[in-house]
N, C-alpha and C positions, 0 to 999 in steps of 0.2 A: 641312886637318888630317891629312889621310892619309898627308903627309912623315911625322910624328908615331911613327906607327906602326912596327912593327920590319921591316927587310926580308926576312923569311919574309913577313909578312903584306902586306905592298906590291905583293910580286911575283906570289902568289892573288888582287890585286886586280884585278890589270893583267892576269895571264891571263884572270879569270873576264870581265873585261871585253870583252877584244880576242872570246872566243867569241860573248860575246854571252849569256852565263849569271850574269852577276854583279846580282843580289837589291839594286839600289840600297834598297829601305825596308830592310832590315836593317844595310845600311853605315849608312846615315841613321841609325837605331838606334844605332848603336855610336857614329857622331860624336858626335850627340846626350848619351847616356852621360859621355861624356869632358868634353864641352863644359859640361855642368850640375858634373862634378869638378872642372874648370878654374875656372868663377866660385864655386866655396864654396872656395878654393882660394884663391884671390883674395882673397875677404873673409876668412877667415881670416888674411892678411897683412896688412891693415888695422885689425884689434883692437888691434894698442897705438898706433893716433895716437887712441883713444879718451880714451888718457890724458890728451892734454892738455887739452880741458875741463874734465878732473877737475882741473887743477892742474899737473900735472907738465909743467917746463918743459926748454927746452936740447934736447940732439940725440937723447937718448935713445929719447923714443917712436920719431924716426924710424930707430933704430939697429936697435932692436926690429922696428920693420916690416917693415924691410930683411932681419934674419935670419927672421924668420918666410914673409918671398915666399920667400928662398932656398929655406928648408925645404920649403913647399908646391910647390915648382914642384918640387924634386928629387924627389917624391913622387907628383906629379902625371905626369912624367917615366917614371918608374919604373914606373907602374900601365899608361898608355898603351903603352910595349913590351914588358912582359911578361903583360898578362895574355890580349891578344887573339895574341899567339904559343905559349901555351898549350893556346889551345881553339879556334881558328880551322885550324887544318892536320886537326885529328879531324875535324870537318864535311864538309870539301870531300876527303880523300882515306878516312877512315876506312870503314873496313865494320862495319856494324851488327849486332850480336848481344843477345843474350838476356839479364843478368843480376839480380843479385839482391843487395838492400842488407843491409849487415851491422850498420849503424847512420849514424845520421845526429848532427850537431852544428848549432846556431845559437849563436853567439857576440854578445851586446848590445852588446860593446865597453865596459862600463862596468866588470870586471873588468881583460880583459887591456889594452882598448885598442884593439883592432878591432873595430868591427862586422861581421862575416862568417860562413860558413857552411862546412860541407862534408859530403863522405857518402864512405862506405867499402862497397865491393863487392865483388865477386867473378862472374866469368865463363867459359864454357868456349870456347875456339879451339880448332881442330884437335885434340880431343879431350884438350887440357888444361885444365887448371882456373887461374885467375890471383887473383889478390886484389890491388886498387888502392883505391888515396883519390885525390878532389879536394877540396882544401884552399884556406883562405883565399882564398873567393870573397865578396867584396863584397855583403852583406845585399840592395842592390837587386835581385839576383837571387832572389833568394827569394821561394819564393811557398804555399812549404807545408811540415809534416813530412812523412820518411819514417819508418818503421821497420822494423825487422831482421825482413828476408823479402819486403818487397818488389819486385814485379818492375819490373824497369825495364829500357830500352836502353840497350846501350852500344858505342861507337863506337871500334873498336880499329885497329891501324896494321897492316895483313898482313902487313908484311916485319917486324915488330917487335912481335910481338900482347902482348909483358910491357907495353906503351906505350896508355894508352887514357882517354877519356873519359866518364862518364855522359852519356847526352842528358835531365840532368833539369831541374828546374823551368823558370823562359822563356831558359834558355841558345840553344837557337835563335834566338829572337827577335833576338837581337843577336851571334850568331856567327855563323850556318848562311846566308852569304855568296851561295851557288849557289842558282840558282833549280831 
C-alpha cells in the first residue's frame, strides 16, 4: 500500500527505514486508516447493484456501480496522497514550539457533506508571531474539543516557519512516522 502514498511521503519512509528509525505501528496505523477507507469505499460502489432485487432491471444498476467505484476510488485516491503529505514532513522534520488555539471546528458532515474537523492557531518563531489553520481533517481523528486559548504544540518548518502544523488530537498516532 505504500506505492499509494505520495512520493514526499515514500521517500521519509525509505529514509526513516534504511536509519533504522522508522515507527512501523504508526505506518501500520496509517495503512490501516486507508485500508478501512478503501473497503467503505468499496461498498459504497456496490449500493446500486442493490437495486436489482428491488426490481430494476438491464445495465443500469451496473452502470451506476461502475460510476460510483470510479468516484470512490478517485476519492479514495485523492485522500491517500494528499493528506499524509500534509502532515507527515511536520513530524519527522518539523521543530516543536509553544502555541495557542484561536478556535476550533468539528463538522458532522450532515450539513456541508464532510465529516471533518479543524483548529486555528497562532504561534511565535524567532520572535514572530504566525497565525495557521488545519482544515479538513477527517472526524476519525478527533478525539476532543479545543477552545480559544488553548495551549497546544506546534510543529513548524525552520526554513519556512509561516508553514506548520498542530501536534493535536491522535494525529501522531498515525503520522509521527519516527521512532
Amino acid at each position: 500500500m505504500e506505492f499509494l502514498f505520495s512520493k514526499d511521503v515514500r521517500e521519509i519512509i525509505a529514509k526513516l527505514r534504511a536509519e533504522g528509525r522508522l515507527n512501523e505501528d504508526v505506518l501500520k496505523n496509517l495503512k490501516g486508516y486507508f485500508k478501512l477507507y478503501g473497503v467503505q469505499g468499496f461498498c459504497f460502489a456496490l449500493l446500486p447493484l442493490l437495486l436489482i432485487p428491488a426490481g430494476m432491471e438491464g445495465s443500469l444498476p451496473w452502470m451506476m456501480s461502475a460510476g460510483f467505484f470510479v468516484a470512490a476510488g478517485g476519492i479514495f485516491l485523492f485522500h491517500i496522497k494528499t493528506l499524509p503529505k500534509k502532515i507527515v514532513p511536520f513530524y519527522c522534520y518539523g521543530v516543536c514550539v509553544d502555541g495557542v488555539v484561536d478556535r476550533s471546528y468539528k463538522n458532522t458532515g450532515a450539513i456541508a457533506g464532510a465529516a471533518c474537523w479543524g483548529i486555528y492557531y497562532r504561534y511565535h518563531f524567532d520572535n514572530r508571531e504566525y497565525q495557521q489553520k488545519l482544515t479538513n481533517i477527517p472526524n476519525r481523528f478527533w478525539r476532543g474539543n479545543y477552545t480559544q486559548g488553548d495551549k497546544i504544540k506546534v510543529l513548524c518548518d525552520p526554513n519556512s516557519p509561516d508553514k506548520s502544523m498542530p501536534d493535536v488530537q491522535n494525529l501522531g498516532a498515525f503520522f509521527d512516522l519516527k521512532k
